[in-house]
MDAnalysis code that builds the backbone (N, CA, C; Angstrom):
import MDAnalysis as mda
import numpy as np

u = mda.Universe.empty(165, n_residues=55, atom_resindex=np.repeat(np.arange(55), 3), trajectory=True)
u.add_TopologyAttr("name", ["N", "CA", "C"] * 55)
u.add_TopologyAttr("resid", np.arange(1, 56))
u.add_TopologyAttr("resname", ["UNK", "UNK", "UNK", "UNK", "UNK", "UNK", "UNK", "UNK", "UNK", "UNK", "UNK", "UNK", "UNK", "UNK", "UNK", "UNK", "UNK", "UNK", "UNK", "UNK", "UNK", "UNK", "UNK", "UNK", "UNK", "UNK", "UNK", "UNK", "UNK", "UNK", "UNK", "UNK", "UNK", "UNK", "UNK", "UNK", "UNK", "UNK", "UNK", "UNK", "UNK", "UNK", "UNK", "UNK", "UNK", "UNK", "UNK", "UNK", "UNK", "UNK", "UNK", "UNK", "UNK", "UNK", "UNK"])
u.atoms.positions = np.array([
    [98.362, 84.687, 94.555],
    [97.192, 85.408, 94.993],
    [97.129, 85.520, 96.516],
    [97.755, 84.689, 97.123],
    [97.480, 84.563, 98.223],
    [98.385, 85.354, 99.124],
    [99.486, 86.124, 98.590],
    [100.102, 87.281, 99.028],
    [99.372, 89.078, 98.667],
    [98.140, 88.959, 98.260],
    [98.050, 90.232, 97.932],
    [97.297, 90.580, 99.618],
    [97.415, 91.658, 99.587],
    [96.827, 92.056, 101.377],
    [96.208, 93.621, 100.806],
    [95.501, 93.553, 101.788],
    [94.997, 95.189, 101.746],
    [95.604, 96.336, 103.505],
    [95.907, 97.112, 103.040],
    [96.400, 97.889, 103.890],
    [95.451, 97.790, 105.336],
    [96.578, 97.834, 106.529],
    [96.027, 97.838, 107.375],
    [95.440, 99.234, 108.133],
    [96.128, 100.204, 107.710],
    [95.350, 101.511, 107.992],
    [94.179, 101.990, 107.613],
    [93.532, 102.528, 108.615],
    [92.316, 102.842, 108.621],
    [91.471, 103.630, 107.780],
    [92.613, 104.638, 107.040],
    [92.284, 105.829, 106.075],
    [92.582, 105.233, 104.445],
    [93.277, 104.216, 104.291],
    [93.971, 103.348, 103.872],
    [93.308, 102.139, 103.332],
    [93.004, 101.491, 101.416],
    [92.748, 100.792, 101.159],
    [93.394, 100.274, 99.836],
    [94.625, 100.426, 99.963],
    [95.464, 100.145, 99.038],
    [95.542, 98.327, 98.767],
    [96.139, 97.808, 97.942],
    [96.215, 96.471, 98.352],
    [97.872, 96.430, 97.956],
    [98.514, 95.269, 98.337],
    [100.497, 95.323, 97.885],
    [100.357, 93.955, 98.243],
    [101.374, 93.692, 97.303],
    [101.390, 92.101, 97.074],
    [103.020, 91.926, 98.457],
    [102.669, 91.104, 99.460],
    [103.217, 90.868, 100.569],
    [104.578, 89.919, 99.686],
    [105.916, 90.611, 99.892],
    [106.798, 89.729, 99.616],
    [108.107, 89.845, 101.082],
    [107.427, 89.735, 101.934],
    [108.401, 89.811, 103.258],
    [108.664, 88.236, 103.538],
    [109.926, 88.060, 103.935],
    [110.047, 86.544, 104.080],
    [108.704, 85.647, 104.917],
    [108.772, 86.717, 106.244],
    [107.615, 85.729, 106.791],
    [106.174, 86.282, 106.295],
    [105.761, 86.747, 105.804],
    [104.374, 86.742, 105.042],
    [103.958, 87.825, 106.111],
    [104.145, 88.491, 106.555],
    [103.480, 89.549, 107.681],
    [102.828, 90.522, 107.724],
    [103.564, 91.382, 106.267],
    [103.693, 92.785, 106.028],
    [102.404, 93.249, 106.453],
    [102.004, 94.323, 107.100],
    [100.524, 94.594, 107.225],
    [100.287, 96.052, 106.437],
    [101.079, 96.841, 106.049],
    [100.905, 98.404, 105.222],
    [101.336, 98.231, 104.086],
    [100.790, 99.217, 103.341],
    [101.256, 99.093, 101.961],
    [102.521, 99.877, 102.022],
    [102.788, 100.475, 102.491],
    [104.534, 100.759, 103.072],
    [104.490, 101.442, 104.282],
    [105.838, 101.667, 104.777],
    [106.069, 101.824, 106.306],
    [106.122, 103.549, 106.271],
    [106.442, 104.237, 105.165],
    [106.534, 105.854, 105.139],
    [105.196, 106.131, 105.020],
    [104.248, 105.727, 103.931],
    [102.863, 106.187, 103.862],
    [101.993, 105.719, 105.157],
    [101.982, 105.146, 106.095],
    [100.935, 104.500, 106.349],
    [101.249, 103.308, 107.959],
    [102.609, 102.735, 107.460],
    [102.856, 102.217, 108.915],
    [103.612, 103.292, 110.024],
    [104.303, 104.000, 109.744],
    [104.763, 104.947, 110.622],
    [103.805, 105.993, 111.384],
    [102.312, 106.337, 110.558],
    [101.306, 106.973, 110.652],
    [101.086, 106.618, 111.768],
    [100.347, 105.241, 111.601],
    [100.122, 104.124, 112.026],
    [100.319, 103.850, 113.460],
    [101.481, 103.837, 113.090],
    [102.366, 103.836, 114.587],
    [102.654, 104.875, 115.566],
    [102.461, 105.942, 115.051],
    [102.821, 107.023, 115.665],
    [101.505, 107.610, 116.352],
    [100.223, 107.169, 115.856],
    [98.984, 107.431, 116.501],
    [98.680, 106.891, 117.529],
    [99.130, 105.709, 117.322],
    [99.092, 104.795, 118.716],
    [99.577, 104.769, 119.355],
    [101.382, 105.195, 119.477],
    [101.955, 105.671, 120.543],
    [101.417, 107.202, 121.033],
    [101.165, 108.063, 120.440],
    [100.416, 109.300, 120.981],
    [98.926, 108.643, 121.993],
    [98.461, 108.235, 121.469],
    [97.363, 107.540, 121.950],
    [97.371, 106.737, 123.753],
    [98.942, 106.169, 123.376],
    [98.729, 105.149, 124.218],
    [100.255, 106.398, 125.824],
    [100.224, 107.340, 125.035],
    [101.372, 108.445, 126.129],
    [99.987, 109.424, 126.627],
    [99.160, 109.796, 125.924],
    [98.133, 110.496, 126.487],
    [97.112, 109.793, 127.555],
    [96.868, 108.409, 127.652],
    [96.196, 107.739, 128.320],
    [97.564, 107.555, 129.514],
    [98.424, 107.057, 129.625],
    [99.506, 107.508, 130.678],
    [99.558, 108.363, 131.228],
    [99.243, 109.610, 130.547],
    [98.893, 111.022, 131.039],
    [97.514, 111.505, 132.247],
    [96.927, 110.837, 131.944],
    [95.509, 110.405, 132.332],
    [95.096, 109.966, 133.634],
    [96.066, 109.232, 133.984],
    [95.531, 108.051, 135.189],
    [96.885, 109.094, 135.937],
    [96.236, 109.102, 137.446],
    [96.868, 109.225, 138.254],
    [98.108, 108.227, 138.935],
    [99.020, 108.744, 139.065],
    [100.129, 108.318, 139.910],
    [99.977, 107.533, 141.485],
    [100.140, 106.354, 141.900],
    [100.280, 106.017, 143.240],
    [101.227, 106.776, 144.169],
])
């Protein structure tokens, strides 16, 4: 029981039973949902780079 997790995405409330060696997994998979995931936040975090002026 203590491996079931619920998805860490926001749109996202799946639950998947965590069988990664170190217990980590945070998505219910990496195509649906961690790549999303990830890819928002790097957009996110290149547009705020964008943002701030240069010295």
């Amino acid at each position: 029981m203590r491996r079931v997790r619920v998805c860490g995405a926001d749109e996202c409330a799946l639950r998947f039973a965590d069988r990664s060696p170190a217990r980590n997994r945070r998505w219910c998979s990496m195509p649906r949902c961690g790549n999303r995931t990830k890819t928002r936040l790097h957009q996110a975090g290149q547009a705020e780079c964008e943002d701030t002026p240069a010295d």
